[in-house]
C-alpha positions in Angstrom: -4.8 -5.2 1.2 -2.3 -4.2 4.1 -2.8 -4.3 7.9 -3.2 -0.9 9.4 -2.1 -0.1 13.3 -4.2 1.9 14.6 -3.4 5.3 16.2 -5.9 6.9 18.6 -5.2 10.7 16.6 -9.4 11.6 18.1 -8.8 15.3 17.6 -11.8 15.5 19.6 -14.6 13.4 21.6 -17.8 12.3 20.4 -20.8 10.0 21.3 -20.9 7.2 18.7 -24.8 6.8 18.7 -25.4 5.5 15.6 -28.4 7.8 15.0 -26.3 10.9 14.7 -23.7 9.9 12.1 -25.0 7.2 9.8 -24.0 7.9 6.4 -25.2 6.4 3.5 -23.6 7.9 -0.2 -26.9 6.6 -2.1 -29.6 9.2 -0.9 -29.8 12.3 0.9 -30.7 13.1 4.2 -33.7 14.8 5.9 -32.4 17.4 7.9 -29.0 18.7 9.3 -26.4 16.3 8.6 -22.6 16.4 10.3 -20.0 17.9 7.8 -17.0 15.5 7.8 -15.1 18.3 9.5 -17.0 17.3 13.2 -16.7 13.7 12.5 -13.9 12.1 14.4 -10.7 11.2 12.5 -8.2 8.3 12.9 -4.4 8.3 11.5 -3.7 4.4 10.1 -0.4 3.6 9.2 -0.1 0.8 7.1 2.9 -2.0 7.3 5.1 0.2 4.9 5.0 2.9 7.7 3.0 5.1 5.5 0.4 6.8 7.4 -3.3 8.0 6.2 -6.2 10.1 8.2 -9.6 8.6 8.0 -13.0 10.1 8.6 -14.7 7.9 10.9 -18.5 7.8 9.6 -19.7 4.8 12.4 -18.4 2.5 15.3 -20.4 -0.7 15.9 -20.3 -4.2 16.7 -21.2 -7.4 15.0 -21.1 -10.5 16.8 -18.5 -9.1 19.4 -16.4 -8.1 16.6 -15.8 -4.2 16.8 -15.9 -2.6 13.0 -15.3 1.0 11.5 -17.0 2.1 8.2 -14.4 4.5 7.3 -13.5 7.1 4.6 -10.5 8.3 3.2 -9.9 12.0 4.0 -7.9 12.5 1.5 -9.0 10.0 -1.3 -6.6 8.9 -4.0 -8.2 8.8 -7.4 -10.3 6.5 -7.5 -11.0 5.8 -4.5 -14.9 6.7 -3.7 -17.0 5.9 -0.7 -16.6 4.3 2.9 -14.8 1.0 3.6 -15.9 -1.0 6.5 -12.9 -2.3 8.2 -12.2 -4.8 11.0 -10.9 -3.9 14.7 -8.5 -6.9 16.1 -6.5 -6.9 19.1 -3.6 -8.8 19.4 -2.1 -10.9 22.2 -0.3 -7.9 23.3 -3.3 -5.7 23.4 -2.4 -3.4 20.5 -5.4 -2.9 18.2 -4.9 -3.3 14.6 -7.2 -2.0 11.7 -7.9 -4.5 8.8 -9.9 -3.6 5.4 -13.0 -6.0 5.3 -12.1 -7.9 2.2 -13.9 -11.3 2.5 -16.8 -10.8 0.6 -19.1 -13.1 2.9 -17.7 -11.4 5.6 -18.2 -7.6 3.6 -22.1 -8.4 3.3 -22.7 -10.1 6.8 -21.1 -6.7 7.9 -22.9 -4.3 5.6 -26.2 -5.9 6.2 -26.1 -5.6 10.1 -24.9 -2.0 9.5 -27.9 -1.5 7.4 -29.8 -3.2 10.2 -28.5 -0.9 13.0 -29.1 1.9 10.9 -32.7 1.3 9.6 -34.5 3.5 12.2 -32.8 6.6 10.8 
C-alpha cells in the first residue's frame, strides 16, 4: 500500500474522547450516535499526488505510537469498513499517514482499540 502525507484539512474542532466516537460496523449502538457528517475529516494524498478525504472515526495511542482508524469518505467499490492506520513523523517533523498492513502489528492495534473502547 502507498504512504500518505498527511494534511491537517480539520474542517472543524473536536474532543477526541474516545467515548464519543467509537465505531464499531458489527453492532449497533444504544443511543444517539455522531453522523459521519460531525466527525472530523482528513485529506491524504498518497505518493502519486492523488489526494483522498477520510472520515476520522478515532485518535489514540498504542505504545507511544499515535494511530487513526479511518474511513474512506468516498469509498471505491469494494472498499468497506475503517482501516487503522499509522502516524510517523519524520526527521523533518512532517507527519506521514501509513495503512497498518503488518498483520501482527493490525491485531496488536485492533486489540488495544478494542481495549480502549470496552467501556462504551
Amino acid at each position: 500500500m502507498s504512504k500518505h502525507q498527511h494534511d491537517h484539512h480539520h474542517g472543524h474542532a473536536h474532543d477526541h474522547r474516545h467515548d464519543e466516537h467509537a465505531h464499531d460496523h458489527d453492532h449497533a449502538h444504544e443511543g444517539e450516535e455522531l453522523e459521519p457528517g460531525e466527525l472530523p475529516v482528513i485529506t491524504l494524498v498518497d505518493e502519486d499526488g492523488v489526494s483522498r478525504d477520510f472520515i476520522v472515526w478515532d485518535n489514540f495511542e498504542v505504545t507511544s505510537v499515535q494511530y487513526l482508524l479511518l474511513e474512506p469518505a468516498e469509498p471505491d467499490e469494494g472498499e468497506e469498513g475503517a482501516w487503522f492506520f499509522r502516524v510517523d513523523t519524520d526527521a523533518d517533523g512532517h507527519q506521514t499517514v501509513t495503512p497498518v498492513t503488518d498483520d501482527e502489528e493490525a491485531e496488536r492495534v485492533r486489540q488495544a482499540w478494542e481495549e480502549l473502547n470496552a467501556g462504551d
